[in-house]
C-alpha positions in Angstrom: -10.7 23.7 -8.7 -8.5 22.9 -11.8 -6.4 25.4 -11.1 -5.5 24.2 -7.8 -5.3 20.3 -9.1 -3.1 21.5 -11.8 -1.1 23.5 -9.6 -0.7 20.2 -7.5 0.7 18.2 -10.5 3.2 21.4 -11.4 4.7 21.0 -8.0 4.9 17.5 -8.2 6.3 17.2 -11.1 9.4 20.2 -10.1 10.1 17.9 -6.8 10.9 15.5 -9.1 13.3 17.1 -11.2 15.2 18.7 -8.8 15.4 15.9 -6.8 15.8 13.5 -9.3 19.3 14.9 -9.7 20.6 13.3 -6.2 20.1 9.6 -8.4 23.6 9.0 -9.2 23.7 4.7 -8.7 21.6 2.2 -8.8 21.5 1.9 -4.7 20.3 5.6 -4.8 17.6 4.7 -7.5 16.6 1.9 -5.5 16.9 2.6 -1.7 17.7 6.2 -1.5 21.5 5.8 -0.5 20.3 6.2 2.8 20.6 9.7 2.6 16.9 10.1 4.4 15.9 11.0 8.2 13.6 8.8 10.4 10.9 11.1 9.9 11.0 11.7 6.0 10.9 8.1 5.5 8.2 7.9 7.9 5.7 9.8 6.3 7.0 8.2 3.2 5.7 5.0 4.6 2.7 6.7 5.6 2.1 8.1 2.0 2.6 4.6 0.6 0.5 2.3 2.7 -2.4 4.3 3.0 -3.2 4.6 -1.2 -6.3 5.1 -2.5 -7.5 1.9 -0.6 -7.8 4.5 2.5 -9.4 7.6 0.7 -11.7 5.9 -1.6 -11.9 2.2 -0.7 -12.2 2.4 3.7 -14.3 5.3 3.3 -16.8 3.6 0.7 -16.8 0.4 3.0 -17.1 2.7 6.1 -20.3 4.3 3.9 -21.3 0.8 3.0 -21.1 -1.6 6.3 -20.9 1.5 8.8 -19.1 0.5 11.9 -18.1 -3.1 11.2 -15.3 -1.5 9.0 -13.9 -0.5 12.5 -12.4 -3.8 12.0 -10.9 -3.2 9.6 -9.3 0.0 10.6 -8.0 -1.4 14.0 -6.2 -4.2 11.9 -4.2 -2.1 9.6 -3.3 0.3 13.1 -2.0 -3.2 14.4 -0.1 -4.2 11.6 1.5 -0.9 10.8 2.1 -0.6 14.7 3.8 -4.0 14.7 6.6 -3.4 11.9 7.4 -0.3 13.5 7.4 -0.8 16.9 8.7 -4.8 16.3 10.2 -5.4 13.2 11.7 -1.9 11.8 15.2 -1.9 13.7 15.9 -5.5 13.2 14.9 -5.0 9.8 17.3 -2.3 9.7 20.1 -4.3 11.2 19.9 -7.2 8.9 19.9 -4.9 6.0 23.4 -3.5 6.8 24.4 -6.8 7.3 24.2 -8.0 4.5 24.4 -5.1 2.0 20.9 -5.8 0.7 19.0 -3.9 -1.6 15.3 -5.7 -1.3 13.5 -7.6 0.5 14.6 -10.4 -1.7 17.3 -9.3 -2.0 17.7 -9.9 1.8 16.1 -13.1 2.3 18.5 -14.6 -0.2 22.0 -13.2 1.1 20.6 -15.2 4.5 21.4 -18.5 2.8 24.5 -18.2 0.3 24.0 -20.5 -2.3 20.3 -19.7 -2.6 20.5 -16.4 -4.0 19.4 -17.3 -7.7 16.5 -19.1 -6.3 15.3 -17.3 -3.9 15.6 -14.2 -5.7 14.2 -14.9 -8.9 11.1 -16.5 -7.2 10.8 -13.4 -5.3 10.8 -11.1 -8.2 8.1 -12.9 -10.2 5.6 -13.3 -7.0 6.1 -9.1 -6.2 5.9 -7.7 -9.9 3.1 -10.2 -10.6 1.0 -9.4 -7.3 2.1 -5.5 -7.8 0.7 -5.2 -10.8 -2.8 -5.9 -9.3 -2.2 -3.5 -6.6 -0.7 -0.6 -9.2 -3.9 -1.1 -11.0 -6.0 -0.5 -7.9 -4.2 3.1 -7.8 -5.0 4.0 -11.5 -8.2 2.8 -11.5 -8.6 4.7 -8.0 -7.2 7.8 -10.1 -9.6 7.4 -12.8 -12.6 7.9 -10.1 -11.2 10.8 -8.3 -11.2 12.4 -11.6 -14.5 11.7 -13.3 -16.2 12.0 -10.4 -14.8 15.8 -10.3 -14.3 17.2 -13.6 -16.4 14.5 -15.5 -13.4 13.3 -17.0 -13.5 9.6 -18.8 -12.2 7.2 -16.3 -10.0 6.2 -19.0 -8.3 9.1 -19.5 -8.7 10.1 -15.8 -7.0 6.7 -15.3 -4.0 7.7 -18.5 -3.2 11.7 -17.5 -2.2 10.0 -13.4 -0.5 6.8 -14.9 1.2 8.9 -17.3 2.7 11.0 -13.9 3.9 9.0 -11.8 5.7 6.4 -14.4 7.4 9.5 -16.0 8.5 10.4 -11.8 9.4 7.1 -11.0 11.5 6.6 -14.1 13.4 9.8 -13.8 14.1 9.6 -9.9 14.0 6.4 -8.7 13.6 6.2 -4.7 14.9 9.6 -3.7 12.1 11.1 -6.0 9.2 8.5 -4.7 10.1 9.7 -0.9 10.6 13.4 -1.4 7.2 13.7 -3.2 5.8 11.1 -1.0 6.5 13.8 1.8 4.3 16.4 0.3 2.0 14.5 -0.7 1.3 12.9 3.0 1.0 16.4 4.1 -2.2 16.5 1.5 -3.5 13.3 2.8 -3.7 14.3 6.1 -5.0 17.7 5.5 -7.7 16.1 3.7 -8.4 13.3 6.3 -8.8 16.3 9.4 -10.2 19.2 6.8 -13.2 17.1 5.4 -14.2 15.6 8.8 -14.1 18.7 10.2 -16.0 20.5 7.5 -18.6 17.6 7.6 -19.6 17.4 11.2 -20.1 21.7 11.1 -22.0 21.1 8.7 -24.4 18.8 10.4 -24.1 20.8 13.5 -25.2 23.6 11.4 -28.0 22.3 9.7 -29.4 20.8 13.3 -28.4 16.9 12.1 -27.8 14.5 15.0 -25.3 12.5 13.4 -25.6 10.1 16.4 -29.2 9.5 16.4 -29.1 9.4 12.4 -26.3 6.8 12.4 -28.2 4.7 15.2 -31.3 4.4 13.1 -29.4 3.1 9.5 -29.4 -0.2 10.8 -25.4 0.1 10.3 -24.4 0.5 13.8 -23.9 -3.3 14.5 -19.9 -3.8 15.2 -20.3 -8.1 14.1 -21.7 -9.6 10.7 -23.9 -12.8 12.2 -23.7 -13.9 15.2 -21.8 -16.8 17.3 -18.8 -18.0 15.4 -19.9 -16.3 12.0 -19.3 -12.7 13.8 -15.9 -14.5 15.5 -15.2 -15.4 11.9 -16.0 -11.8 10.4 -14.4 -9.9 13.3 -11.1 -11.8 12.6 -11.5 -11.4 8.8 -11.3 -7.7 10.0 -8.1 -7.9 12.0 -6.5 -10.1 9.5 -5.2 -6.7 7.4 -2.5 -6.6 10.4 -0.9 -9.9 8.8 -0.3 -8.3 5.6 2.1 -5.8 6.7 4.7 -7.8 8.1 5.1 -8.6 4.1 5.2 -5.8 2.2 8.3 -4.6 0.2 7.3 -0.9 -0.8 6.6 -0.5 2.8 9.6 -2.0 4.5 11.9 -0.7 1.9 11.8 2.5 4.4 12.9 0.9 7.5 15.8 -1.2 5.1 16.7 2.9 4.2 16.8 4.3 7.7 20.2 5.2 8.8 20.6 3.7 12.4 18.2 3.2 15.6 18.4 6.8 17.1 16.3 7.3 13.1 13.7 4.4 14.0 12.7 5.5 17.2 11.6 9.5 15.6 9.9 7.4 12.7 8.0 5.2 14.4 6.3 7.7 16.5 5.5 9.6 13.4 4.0 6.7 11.6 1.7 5.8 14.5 0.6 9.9 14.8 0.0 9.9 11.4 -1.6 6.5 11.2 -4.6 7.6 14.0 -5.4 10.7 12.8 -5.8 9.0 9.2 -7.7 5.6 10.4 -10.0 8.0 12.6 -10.8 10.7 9.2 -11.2 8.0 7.0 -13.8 6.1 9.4 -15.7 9.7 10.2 -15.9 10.4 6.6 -17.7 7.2 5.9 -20.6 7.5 8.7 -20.9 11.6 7.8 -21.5 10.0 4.5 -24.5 7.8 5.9 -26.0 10.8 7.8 -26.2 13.0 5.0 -27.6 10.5 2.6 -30.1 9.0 5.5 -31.2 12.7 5.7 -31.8 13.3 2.2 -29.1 15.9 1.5 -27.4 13.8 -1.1 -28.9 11.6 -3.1 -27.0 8.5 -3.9 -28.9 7.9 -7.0 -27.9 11.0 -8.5 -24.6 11.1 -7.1 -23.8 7.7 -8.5 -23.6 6.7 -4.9 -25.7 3.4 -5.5 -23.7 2.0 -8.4 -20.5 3.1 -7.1 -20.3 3.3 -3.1 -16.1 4.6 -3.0 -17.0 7.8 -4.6 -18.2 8.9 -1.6 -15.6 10.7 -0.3 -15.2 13.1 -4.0 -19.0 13.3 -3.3 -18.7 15.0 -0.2 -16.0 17.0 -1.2 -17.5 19.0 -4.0 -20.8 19.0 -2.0 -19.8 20.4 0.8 -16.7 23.3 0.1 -15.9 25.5 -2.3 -13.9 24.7 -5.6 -10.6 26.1 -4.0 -10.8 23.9 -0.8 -12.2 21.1 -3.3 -9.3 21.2 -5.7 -6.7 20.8 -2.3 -8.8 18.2 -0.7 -8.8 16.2 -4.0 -4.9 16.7 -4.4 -4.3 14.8 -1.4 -6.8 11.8 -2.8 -5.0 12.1 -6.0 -1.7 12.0 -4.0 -2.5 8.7 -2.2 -2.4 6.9 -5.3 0.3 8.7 -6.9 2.4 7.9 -3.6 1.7 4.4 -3.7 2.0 3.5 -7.4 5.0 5.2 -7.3 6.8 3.1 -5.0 5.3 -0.5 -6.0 6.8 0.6 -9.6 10.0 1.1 -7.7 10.0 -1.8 -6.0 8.8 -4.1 -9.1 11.6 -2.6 -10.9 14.5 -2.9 -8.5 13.3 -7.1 -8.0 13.5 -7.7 -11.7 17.1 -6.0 -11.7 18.8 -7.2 -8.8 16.7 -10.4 -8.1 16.9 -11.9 -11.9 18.9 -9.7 -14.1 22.1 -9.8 -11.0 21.3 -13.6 -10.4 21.1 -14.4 -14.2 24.1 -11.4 -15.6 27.4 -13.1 -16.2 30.3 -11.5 -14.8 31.4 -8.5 -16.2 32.7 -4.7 -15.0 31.8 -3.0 -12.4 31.2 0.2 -14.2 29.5 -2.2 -17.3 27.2 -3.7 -14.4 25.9 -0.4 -12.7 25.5 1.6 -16.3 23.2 -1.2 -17.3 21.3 -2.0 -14.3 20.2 2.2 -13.9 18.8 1.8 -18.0 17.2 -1.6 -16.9 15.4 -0.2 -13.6 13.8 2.6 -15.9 13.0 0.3 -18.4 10.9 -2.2 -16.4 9.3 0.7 -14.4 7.9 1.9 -17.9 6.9 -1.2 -18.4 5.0 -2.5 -15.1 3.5 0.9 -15.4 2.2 0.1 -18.9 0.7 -3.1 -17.7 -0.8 -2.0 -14.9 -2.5 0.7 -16.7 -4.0 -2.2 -19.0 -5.1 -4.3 -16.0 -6.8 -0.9 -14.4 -8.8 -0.3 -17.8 -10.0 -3.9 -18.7 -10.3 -5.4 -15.0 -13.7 -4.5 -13.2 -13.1 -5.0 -9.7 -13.2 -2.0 -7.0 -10.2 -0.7 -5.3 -10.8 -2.8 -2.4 -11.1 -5.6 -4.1 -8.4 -5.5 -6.0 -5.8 -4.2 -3.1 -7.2 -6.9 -0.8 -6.3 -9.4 -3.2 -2.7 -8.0 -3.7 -1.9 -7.2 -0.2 -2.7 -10.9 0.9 -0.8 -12.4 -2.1 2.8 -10.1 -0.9 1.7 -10.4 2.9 1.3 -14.3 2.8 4.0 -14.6 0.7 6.8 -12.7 2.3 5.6 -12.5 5.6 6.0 -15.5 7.0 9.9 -15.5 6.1 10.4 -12.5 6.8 9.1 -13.1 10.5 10.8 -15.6 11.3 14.0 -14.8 9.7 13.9 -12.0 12.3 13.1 -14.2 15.3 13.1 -18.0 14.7 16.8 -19.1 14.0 15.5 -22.3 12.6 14.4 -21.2 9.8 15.9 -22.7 6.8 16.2 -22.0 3.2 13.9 -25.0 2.0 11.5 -23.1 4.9 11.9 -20.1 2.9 11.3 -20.9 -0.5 7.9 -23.2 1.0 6.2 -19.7 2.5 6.9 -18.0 -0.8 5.7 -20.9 -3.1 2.5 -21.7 -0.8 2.0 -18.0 0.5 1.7 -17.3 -3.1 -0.7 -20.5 -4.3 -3.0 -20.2 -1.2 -4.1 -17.0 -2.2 -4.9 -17.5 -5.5 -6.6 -20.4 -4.4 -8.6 -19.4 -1.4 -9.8 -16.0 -3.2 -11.1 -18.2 -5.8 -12.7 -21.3 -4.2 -13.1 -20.9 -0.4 -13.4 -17.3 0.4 -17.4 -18.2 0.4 -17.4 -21.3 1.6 -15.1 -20.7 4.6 -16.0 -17.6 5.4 -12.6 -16.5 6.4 -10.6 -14.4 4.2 -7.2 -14.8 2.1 -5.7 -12.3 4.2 -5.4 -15.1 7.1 -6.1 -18.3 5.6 -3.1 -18.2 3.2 -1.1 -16.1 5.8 -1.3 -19.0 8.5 -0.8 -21.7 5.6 2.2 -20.0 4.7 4.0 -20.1 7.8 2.7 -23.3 9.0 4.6 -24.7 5.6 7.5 -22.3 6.4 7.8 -23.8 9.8 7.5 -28.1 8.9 10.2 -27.4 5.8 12.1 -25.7 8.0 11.9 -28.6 10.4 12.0 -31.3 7.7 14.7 -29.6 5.7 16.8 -27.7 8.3 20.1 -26.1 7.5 23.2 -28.3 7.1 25.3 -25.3 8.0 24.7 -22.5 10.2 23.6 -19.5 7.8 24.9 -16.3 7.9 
């Protein structure tokens, strides 16, 4: 089973150097050049959005709540549905446009004059919110790995932090996106192998999963009842909001060529999406049935004081240590994948959202020279610090992505929506769903999460653009932006 990890990291680590020598400008560190098809970026996207939050955190709250995290699920399908299918070519469109790099990058170039503003802000709300959800795929790292080989989280957490900074700062883009293409290929062999394996396994053994699952007391679909299971039903669904915001996401449909591109990707996303939400979910409840029936224990398994181990549990229960090591790559490889490209995208907003917007004019050549050393820089460095936060922060990888994803979804959705499809919006509008997008969720995890009931995901999404929309109103544009 080490063999085969190790194997895993060797072939990782040669997709990076060869294609690490394709970076020759910045644009190519940053957004690939678009030199990618529909489909590579695809399953790029794919690889990225589904981290470790899928294979360790959805499959430990699958184990933990049972089917109310079928909520969940069906929120993320929406949202990832929705950019594809809604936003992705006019996403794609506005990015040739106006020659834009980020998603920043792109919401500043909208209103000329705004571009130091705008940009800067944007930077320091994604590096500072990315740095939480970075940590979430370190510390997911650090699991993956103690649980298996009995490694210290800590240096579990080091050996895959020390990887994908040293990829990321070599290769930029191109070399996120071709080894996020392998390693999606892992995921999804691990999200149909396992669930396969598991349910022969209880067919074998005479388990009715069914009848096991019905008598956990985790079949009910609603926490509460009346408008508390309303409330925890849209809490749920609320992960679709999120999407509509995320830079290391929509960087792919910035870096698709034209629309003939979109239309292959989105298909694949959606494919690859299913078959991933529906592994993820089975993996969970096969974890309840074997546990109910005494196969596992979950005290000796560290089940009890650690519920997302469960899918590493199963793994090295269940197959054999050369089926192990491959189904633990492609858990490894969903945080790899997605740390990889929220350095990336941390890096390229520090570069051309406040170094461009604060660099004095100088040469071309000068500019470009200095902005490639500067993007490798910074990556080092968010890596560094998001190693810290993974080591001294104890939160689970839920936790922490949830708390990230609503801080970039409330904060750049909302603009980026309606500077899609509202032609109203204006650059006060902008700046209001970045600003309060950002606050609200700091806020609302902190002090009315409980109270309310209803999470940060939607509470500080719908703030966001209801502040978007009345500065927009208030403060409309005096002239007509690009």
């Amino acid at each position: 089973m080490i063999a085969v990890f190790f194997i895993y990291l060797g072939i990782v680590l040669i997709i990076s150097f060869i294609s690490a020598r394709r970076v020759k400008t910045t644009h190519d560190f940053i957004l690939g050049g678009k030199k990618f098809s529909g489909v590579s970026l695809a399953l790029s996207e794919r690889a990225t959005g589904e981290s470790a939050w899928l294979l360790l955190g959805l499959t430990g709250e699958a184990y933990l709540i049972g089917f109310q995290a079928i909520w969940i699920a069906l929120g993320c399908v929406i949202g990832i549905g929705f950019i594809w299918f809604v936003m992705g070519n006019r996403l794609r469109e506005k990015t040739e446009k106006y020659d834009a790099y980020t998603v920043p990058g792109l919401l500043s170039k909208h209103f000329p004059g705004s571009e130091k503003l705008i940009g800067i802000l944007s930077a320091i709300i994604v590096v500072f919110f990315f740095t939480f959800y970075i940590a979430a795929q370190f510390s997911g790292g650090g699991k993956i790995l103690q649980d298996t080989f009995g490694l210290n989280p800590f240096w579990g957490m080091m050996l895959s932090s020390v990887i994908v900074i040293f990829y990321c700062m070599i290769g930029g883009f191109i070399t996120v996106v071709v080894t996020d293409i392998f390693q999606s290929i892992l995921m999804m062999f691990t999200l149909i192998i396992l669930p396969v394996i598991l349910i022969l396994t209880a067919l074998s053994q005479n388990i009715d999963a069914l009848h096991t699952l019905a008598i956990s007391g985790k079949t009910s679909f609603v926490e509460g009842t009346g408008f508390a299971g309303i409330l925890f039903v849209i809490s749920g669904l609320s992960w679709a909001f999120g999407y509509t915001g995320q830079p290391q996401l929509l960087s792919r449909m910035m870096a698709i060529k034209n629309e003939q591109d979109v239309k292959y990707a989105k298909w694949t996303a959606i494919f690859w999406t299913l078959l991933a939400y529906l592994g993820a979910l089975t993996i969970g409840y096969m974890g309840i049935v074997f546990v109910k029936n005494g196969i596992i224990n979950a005290e000796q398994t560290g089940l009890i004081k650690d519920y997302e181990v469960i899918l590493p549990v199963l793994i090295n229960f269940f197959t054999t240590p050369i089926v192990a090591g491959l189904l633990l790559s492609g858990v490894i490889s969903a945080m790899m994948s997605t740390a990889s490209s929220e350095i990336i995208i941390s890096s390229s907003a520090v570069t051309e959202d406040i170094y461009m917007n604060l660099k004095s004019k100088s040469s071309t050549e000068k500019i470009e020279h200095s902005k490639l050393w500067l993007n490798k820089i910074v990556t080092l460095t968010v890596g560094v610090i998001a190693l810290i936060l993974a080591i001294t922060v104890k939160d689970t990888v839920y936790g922490l992505v949830s708390y990230a994803w609503s801080g970039i979804g409330s904060s750049f959705g909302p603009a980026l929506i309606l500077l899609l499809f509202w032609k109203r919006l204006s650059r006060v509008g902008v700046v209001a769903s970045l600003i309060s997008g950002t606050i609200s969720t700091i806020i609302w995890k902190n002090f009315l999460l409980t109270p309310t009931g209803i999470s940060e995901r939607l509470g500080s999404y719908i703030f966001a653009l209801l502040m978007a929309i009345i500065f927009s109103l208030i403060f409309p544009e005096k002239t007509k932006a690009k």
